[in-house]
C-alpha positions in Angstrom: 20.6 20.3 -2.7 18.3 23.4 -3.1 15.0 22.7 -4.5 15.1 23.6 -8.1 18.5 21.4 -8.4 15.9 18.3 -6.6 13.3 19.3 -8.4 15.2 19.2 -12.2 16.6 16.0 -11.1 13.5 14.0 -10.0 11.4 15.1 -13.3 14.7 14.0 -15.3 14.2 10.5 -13.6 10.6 10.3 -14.5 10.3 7.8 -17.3 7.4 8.2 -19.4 8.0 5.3 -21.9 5.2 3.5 -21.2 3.1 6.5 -22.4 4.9 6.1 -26.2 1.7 3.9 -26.9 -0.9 6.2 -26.0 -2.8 7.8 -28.7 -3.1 11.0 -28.9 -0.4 11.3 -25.7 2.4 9.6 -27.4 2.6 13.0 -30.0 3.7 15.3 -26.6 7.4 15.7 -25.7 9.1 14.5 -22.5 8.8 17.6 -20.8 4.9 18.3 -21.5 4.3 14.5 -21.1 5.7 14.6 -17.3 3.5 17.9 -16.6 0.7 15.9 -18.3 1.4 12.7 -16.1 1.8 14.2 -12.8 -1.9 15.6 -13.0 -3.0 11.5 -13.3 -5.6 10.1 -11.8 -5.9 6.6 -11.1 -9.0 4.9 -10.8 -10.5 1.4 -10.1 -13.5 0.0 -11.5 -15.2 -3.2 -10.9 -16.6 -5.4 -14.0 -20.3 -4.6 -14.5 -19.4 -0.8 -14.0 -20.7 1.6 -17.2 -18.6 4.9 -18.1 -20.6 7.3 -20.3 -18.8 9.8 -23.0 -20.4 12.2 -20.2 -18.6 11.4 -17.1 -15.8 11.1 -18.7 -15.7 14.3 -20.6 -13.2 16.3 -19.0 -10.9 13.1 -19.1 -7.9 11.3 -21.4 -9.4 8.1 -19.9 -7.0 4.6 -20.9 -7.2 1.3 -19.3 -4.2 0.2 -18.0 -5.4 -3.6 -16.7 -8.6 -5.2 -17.0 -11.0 -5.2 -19.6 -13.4 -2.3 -20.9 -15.8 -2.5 -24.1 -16.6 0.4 -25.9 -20.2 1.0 -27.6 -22.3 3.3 -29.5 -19.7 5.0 -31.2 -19.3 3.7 -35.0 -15.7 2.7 -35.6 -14.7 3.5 -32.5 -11.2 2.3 -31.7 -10.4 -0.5 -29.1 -8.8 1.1 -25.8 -6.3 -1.3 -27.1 -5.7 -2.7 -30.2 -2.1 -4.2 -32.0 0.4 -1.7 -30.5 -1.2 1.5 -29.7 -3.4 1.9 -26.6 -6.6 4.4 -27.5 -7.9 6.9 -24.9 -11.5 6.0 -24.5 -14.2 8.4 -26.4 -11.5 10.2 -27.8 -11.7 12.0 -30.0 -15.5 12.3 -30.1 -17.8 12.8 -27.2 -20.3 9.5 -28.0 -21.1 6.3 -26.7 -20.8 4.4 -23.5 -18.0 1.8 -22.4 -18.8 -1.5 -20.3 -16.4 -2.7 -17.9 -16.4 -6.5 -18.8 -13.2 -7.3 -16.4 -12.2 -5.1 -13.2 -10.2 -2.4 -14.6 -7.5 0.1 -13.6 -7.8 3.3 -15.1 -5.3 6.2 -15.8 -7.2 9.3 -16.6 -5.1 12.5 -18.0 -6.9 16.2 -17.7 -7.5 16.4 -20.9 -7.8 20.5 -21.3 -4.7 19.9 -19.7 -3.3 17.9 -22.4 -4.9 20.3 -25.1 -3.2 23.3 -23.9 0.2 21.5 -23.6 -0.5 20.8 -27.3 -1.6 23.3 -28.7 1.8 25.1 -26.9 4.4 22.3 -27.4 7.1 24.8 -27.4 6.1 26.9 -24.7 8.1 26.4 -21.4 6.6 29.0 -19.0 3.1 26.9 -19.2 1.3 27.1 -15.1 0.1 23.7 -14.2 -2.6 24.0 -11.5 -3.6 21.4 -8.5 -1.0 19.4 -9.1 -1.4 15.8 -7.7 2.0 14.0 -7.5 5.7 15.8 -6.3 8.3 15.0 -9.0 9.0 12.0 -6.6 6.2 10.4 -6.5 5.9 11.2 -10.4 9.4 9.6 -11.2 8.2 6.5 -8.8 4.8 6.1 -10.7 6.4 5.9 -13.8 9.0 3.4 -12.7 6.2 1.2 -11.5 4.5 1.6 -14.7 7.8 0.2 -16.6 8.2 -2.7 -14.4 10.9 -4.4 -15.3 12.4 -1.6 -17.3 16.5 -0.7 -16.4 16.6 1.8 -13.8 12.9 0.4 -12.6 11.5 -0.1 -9.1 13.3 -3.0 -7.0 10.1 -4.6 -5.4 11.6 -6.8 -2.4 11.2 -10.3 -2.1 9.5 -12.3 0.8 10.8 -15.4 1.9 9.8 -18.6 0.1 9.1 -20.0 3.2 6.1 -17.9 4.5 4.3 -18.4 1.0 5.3 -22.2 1.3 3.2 -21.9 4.6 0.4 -19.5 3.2 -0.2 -22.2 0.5 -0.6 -24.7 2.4 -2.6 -23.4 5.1 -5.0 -21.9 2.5 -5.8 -25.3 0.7 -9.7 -26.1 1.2 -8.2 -29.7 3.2 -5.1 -28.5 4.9 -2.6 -30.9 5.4 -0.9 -30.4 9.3 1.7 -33.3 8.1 2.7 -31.0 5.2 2.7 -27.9 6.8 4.4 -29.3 9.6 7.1 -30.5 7.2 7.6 -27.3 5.6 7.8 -25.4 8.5 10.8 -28.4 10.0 12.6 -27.6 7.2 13.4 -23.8 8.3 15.0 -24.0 11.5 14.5 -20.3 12.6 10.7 -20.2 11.6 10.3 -23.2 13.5 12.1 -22.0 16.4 9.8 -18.7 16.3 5.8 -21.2 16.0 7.2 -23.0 18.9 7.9 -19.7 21.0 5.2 -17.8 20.4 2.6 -21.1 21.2 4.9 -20.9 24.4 4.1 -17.1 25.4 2.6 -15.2 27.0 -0.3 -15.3 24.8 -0.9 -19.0 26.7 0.2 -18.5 30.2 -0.6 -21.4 32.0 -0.6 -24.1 30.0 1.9 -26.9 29.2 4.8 -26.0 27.5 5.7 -26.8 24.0 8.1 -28.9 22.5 7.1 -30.0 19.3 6.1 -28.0 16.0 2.2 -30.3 15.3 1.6 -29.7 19.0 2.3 -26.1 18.3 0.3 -26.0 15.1 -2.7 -27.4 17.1 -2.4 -25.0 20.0 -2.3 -21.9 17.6 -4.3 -22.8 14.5 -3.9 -22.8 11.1 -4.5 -19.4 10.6 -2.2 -18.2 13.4 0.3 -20.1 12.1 0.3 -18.8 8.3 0.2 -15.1 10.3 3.4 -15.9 12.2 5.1 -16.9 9.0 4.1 -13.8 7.2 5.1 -11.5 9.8 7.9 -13.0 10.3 8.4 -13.0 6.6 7.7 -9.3 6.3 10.1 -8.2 9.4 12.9 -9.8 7.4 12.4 -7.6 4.6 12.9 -4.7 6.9 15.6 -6.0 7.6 16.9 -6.4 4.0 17.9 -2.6 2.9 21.4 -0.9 2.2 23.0 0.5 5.3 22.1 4.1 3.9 18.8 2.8 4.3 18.9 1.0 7.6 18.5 3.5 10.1 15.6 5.1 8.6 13.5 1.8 7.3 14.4 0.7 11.3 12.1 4.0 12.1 9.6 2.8 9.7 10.2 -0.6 11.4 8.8 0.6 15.0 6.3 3.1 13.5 4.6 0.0 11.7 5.4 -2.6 14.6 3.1 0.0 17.1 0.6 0.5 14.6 0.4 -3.8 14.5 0.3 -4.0 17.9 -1.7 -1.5 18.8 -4.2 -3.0 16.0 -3.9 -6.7 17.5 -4.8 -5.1 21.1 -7.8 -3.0 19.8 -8.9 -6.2 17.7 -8.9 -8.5 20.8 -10.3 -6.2 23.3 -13.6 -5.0 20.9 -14.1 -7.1 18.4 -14.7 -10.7 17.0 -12.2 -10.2 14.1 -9.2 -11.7 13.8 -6.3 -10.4 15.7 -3.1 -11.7 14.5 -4.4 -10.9 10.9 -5.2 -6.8 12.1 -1.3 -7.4 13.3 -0.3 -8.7 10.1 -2.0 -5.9 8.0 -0.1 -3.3 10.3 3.1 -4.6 9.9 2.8 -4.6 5.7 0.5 -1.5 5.3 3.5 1.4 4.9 6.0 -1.4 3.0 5.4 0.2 0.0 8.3 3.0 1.3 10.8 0.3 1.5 11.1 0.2 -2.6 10.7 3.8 -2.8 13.5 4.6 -0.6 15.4 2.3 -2.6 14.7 3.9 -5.5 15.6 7.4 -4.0 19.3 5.9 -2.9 20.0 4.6 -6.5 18.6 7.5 -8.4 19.6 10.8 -6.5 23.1 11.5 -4.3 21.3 12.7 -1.1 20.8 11.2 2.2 17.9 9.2 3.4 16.8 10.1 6.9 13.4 10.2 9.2 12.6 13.5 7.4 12.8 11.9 3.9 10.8 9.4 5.3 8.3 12.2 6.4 8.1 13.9 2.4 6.6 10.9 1.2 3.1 11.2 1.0 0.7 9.1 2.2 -1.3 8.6 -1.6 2.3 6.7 -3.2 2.8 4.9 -0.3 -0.3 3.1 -0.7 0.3 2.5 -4.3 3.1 0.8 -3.9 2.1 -1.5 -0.8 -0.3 -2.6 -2.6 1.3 -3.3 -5.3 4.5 -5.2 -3.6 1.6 -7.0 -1.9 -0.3 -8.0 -5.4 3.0 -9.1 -6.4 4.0 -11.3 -2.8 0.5 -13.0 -3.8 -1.5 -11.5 -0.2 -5.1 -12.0 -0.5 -7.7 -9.6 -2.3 -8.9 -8.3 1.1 -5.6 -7.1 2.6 -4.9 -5.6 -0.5 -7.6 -3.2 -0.8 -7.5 -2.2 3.0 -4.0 -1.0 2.6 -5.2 0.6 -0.8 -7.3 2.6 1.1 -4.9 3.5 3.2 -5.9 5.6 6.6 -9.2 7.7 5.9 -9.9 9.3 9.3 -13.6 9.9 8.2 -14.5 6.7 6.7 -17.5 5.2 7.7 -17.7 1.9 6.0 -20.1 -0.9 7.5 -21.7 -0.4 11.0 -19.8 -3.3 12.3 -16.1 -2.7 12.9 -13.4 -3.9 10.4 -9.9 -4.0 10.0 -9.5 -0.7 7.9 -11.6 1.2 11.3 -8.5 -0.5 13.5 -6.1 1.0 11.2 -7.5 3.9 11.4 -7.9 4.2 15.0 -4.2 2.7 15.6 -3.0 5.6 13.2 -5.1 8.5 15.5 -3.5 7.4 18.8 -0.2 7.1 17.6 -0.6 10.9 16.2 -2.0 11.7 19.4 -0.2 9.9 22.3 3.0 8.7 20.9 4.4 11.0 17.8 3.0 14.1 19.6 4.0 16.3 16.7 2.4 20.0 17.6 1.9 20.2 13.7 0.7 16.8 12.7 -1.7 17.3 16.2 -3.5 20.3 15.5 -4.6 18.3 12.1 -5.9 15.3 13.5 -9.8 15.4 13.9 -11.5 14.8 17.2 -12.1 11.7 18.8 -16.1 12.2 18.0 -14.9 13.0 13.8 -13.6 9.6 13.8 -16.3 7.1 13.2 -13.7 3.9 13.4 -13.8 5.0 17.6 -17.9 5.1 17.6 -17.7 1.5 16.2 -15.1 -0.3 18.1 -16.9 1.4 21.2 -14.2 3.3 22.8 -14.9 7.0 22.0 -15.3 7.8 25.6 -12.2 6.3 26.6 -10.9 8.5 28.8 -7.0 10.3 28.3 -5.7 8.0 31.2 -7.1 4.7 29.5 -5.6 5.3 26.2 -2.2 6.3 27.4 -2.8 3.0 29.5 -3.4 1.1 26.3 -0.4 3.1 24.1 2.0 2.5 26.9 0.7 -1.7 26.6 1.9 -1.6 22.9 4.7 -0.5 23.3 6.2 -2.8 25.4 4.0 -5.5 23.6 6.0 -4.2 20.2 9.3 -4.6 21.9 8.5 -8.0 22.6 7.3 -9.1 19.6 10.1 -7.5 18.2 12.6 -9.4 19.5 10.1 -12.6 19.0 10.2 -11.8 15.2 13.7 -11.0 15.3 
């Protein structure tokens, strides 16, 4: 398929229904409207936040969740109100807007949108710094129509490992219950009483019974192993056109996990299993995108497919799949963040410097791509290195520590299988 033919046939699968609502957006037609939305810019603010007329001037600003009160501006419509959504400010330049609720906003460039209305007939219009591919477009606008036919699939988890990650959240845990709940799924079971029996506890007594394994691991441990386990189902749950190149995905996030879990253990007092958790869920966002590529477009899905996608709708949609499997707040907004090689953060380590660090090395020492190489930054640009204490770790020792994780992975794969 040449890339005119892709590219007609991605913006003719980019549904921009939910933008019908949106005053003054609504009044563009289908074609201006997707040049419009693939220039969107999405945004979150937290409750307290103030937007001014100001900052927001070069904006087509609506709120999309959340709540946001406009002031200062007499009769100044409601960003929403019955069944038309108002762009905020718009269409004078006054006032100031409280953010009473944490918010998500979509802002629109609004000379943008001017020019595509002030030319509604004109096809030949150039659209500058483009942010989203017509893919990532046409997946955006799925999300945004939850629900609607031809929408994104977002897989399911296991009731099981929510089951557990209920119970073992509850300010009074109940080991009777949890132990109950775990009994009643033979193959979860099976995999508690393993992994309390591995490696992880050489030396100790074997054993037999799930409450002894509950008290040997924890209740944290526990509600990981479910998860994971959980989440290594749903790799395994795509179409056999997807199966060989989610199974790449598969081992690309199972190394990252790993990889984190090791790091975690070695060089810091966080939590490992939950760094290994957070590595196995933070690209699972591509899983529904794929998806939505097989049902949508006559092509086939391989590793280089899996290599178009970028890195910004991937995050987007793992969090999101993860907002919708109910994962906490934190998790969340780590994988929201996605890998930021220059991120400082705190001056302790945290799990989004583990990512980070996992992601370098496997650029580095295991894909080895010439290309993707000569972008990385060096060790020294990566503060997530500085502050797990290993940025003078020599070649030798990291290949020592890659080499670990990936016969750790394999192991845990077949654990978790």
């Amino acid at each position: 398929m040449t890339d005119e033919k892709s590219r007609i046939a991605w913006e003719y699968h980019i549904d921009t229904r939910f933008m019908d609502t949106m005053d003054p957006v609504s009044a563009l037609n289908q074609r201006n409207r997707v040049k419009l939305f693939k220039t969107v810019k999405r945004v979150k603010v937290k409750q307290g936040t103030t937007l001014s007329a100001e900052d927001e001037r070069n904006w087509l600003t609506f709120v999309i969740k959340g709540g946001v009160k406009q002031t200062g501006v007499d009769d100044a419509p409601a960003p929403e109100s019955g069944d038309v959504q108002h762009a905020l400010f718009y269409p004078e330049f006054k006032g100031k807007a409280k953010v009473t609720e944490d918010a998500l906003l979509l802002r629109f460039d609004r000379n943008l949108y001017r020019s595509l209305s002030r030319h509604e007939d004109e096809q030949q219009l150039a659209v500058k710094d483009v942010e989203m591919s017509d893919l990532e477009a046409a997946v955006f606008s799925s999300l945004m129509i939850e629900g609607a036919q031809g929408g994104l699939e977002i897989p399911s988890i296991p009731d099981i490992a929510m089951r557990v990650s209920k119970a073992t959240s509850e300010d009074v845990a109940d080991i009777n219950k949890i132990s109950k709940i775990i009994l009643n799924d033979p193959v979860l079971c099976a995999k508690v009483i393993q992994y309390a029996n591995s490696g992880e506890f050489a030396g100790m007594p074997a054993v037999n019974t799930i409450s002894t394994a509950l008290m040997r691991l924890g209740l944290k441990t526990v509600k990981n192993i479910a998860l994971s386990y959980a989440v290594s189902d749903v790799f395994k749950q795509p179409s056999k056109l997807l199966a060989k190149t989610v199974g790449t995905l598969f081992q690309h996030s199972m190394f990252i996990a790993v990889l984190s879990y090791i790091f975690t253990k070695r060089y810091t007092k966080l939590d490992p299993e939950y760094a290994l958790l957070i590595g196995l869920v933070h690209e699972i966002g591509v899983i529904p995108i794929l998806s939505f590529m097989v049902s949508h477009e006559e092509t086939e899905i391989d590793d280089s497919t899996l290599n178009s996608i970028s890195d910004n709708i991937i995050r987007m949609i793992s969090s999101f799949v993860l907002n919708k499997w109910g994962f906490d707040e934190v998790m969340v907004r780590i994988i929201d963040e996605g890998v930021e090689y220059t991120r400082f953060g705190k001056d302790q380590a945290d799990y989004s410097d583990l990512l980070n660090a996992a992601h370098w090395c496997y650029e580095k020492y295991v894909n080895k791509s010439e290309e993707d190489t000569k972008q990385l930054p060096n060790i020294e640009e990566v503060p997530a290195f500085r502050k797990l204490g290993i940025e003078y770790l020599s070649t030798e020792e990291f290949e020592s520590i890659v080499n670990e994780a990936n016969k750790t992975a394999t192991s845990l794969n077949k654990l978790l299988a």
